[in-house]
C-alpha positions as a Markdown table, in Angstrom:
| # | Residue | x | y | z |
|---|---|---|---|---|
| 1 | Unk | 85.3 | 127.2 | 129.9 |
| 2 | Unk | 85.6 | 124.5 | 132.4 |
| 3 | Unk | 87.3 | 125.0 | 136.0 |
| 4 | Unk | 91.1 | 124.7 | 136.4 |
| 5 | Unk | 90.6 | 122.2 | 139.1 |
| 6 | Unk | 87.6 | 120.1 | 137.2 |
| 7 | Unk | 89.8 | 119.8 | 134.0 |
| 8 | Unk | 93.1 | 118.6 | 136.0 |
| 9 | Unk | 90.9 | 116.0 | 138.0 |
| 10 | Unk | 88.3 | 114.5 | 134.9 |
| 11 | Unk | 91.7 | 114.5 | 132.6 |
| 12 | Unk | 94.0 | 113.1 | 135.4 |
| 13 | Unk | 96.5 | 116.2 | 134.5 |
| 14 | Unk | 99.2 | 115.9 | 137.6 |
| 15 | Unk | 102.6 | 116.3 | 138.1 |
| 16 | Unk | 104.6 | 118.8 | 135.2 |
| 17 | Unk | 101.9 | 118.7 | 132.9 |
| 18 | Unk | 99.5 | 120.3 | 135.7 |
| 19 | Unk | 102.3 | 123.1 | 136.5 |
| 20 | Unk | 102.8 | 124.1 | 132.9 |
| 21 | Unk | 99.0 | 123.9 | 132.5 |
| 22 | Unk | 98.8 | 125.9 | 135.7 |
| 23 | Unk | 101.1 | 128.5 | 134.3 |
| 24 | Unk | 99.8 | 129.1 | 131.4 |
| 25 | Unk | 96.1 | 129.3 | 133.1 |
| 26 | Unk | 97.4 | 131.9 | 134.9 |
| 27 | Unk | 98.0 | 134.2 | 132.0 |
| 28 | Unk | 94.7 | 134.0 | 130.9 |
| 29 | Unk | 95.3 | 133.9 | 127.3 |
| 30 | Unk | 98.4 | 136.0 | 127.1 |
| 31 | Unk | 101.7 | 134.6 | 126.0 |
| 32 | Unk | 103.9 | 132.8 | 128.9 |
| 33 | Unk | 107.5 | 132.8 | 128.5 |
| 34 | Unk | 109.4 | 129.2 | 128.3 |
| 35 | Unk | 111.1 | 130.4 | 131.5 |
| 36 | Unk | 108.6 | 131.2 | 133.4 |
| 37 | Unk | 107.3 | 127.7 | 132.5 |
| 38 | Unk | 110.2 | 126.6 | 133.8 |
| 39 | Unk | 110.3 | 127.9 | 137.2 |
| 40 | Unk | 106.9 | 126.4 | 137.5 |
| 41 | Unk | 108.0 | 123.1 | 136.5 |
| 42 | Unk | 111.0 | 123.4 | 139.0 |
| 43 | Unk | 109.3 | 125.8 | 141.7 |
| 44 | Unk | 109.8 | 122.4 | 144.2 |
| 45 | Unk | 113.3 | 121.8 | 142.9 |
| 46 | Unk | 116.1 | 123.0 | 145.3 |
| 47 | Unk | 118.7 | 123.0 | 142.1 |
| 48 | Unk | 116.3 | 125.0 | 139.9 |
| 49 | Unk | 115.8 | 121.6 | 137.8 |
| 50 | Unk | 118.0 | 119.8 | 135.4 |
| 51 | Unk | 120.5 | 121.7 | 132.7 |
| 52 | Unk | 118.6 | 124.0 | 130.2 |
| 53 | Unk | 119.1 | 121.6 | 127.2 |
| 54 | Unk | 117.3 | 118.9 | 129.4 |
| 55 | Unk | 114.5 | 121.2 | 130.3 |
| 56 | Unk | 113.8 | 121.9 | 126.8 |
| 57 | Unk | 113.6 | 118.5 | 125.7 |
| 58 | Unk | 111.3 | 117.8 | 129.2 |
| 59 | Unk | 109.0 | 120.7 | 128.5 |
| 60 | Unk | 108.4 | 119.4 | 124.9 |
| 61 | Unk | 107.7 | 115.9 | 125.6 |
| 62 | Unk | 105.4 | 116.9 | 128.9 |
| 63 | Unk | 103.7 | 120.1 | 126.8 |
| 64 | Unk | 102.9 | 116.5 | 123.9 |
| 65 | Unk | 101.4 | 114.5 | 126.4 |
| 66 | Unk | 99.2 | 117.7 | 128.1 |
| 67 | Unk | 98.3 | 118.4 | 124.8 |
| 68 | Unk | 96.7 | 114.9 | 124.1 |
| 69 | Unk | 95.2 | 114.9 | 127.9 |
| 70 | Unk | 93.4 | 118.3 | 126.8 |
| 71 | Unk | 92.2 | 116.6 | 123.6 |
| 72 | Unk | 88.5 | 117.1 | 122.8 |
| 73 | Unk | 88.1 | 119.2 | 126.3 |
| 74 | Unk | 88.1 | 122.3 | 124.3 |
| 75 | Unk | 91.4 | 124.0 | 125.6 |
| 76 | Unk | 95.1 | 123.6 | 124.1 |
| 77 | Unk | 98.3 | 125.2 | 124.7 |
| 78 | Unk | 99.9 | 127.0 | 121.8 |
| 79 | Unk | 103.2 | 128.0 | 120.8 |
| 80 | Unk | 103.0 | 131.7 | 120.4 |
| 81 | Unk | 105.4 | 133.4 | 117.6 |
| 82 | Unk | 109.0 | 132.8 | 117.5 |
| 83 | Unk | 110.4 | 132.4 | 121.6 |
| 84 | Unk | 107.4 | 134.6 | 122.5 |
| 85 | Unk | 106.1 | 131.9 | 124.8 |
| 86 | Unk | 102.7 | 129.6 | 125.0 |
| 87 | Unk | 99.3 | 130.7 | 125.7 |
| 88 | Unk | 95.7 | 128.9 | 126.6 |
| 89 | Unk | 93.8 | 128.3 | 123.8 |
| 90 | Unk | 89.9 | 128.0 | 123.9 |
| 91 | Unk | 87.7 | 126.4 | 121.5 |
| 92 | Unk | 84.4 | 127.5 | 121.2 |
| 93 | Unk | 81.4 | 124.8 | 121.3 |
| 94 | Unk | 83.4 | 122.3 | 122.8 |
């Protein structure tokens, strides 16, 4: 499994796609709930961030575009179950 750092730098992961990828990192493979996801997108934001329905839509679109930045490095962020969260997802021989 590649460094946190190494795979934000060679991927160019910045900005809310490197908090949520941060996040989930953090959990080390357990599930992450949306809101906690959502304070780490926000954690610089003085109003918290933008209305909920807003940071749903945000969160998908930016959780898309991490997805293809992780593509072919061997890691992914998964949906886990219904509103159980997201987790780091490791694919072995990549």
């Amino acid at each position: 499994m590649p460094a946190l750092d190494d795979l934000v730098t060679s991927r160019g992961i910045k900005g809310l796609e490197a908090s949520i990828l941060g996040a989930v990192w953090k959990g080390r493979g357990m599930p992450v709930s949306t809101e906690r996801l959502f304070d780490a997108m926000y954690a610089d934001d003085p109003d918290g961030g933008p209305s909920p329905t807003r940071m749903y839509l945000t969160f998908n679109r930016t959780l898309q575009r991490l997805n293809r930045l992780l593509d072919g490095s061997g890691v992914s962020i998964i949906a886990v179950g219904f509103r159980q969260g997201y987790r780091l997802a490791l694919s072995l021989g990549e």
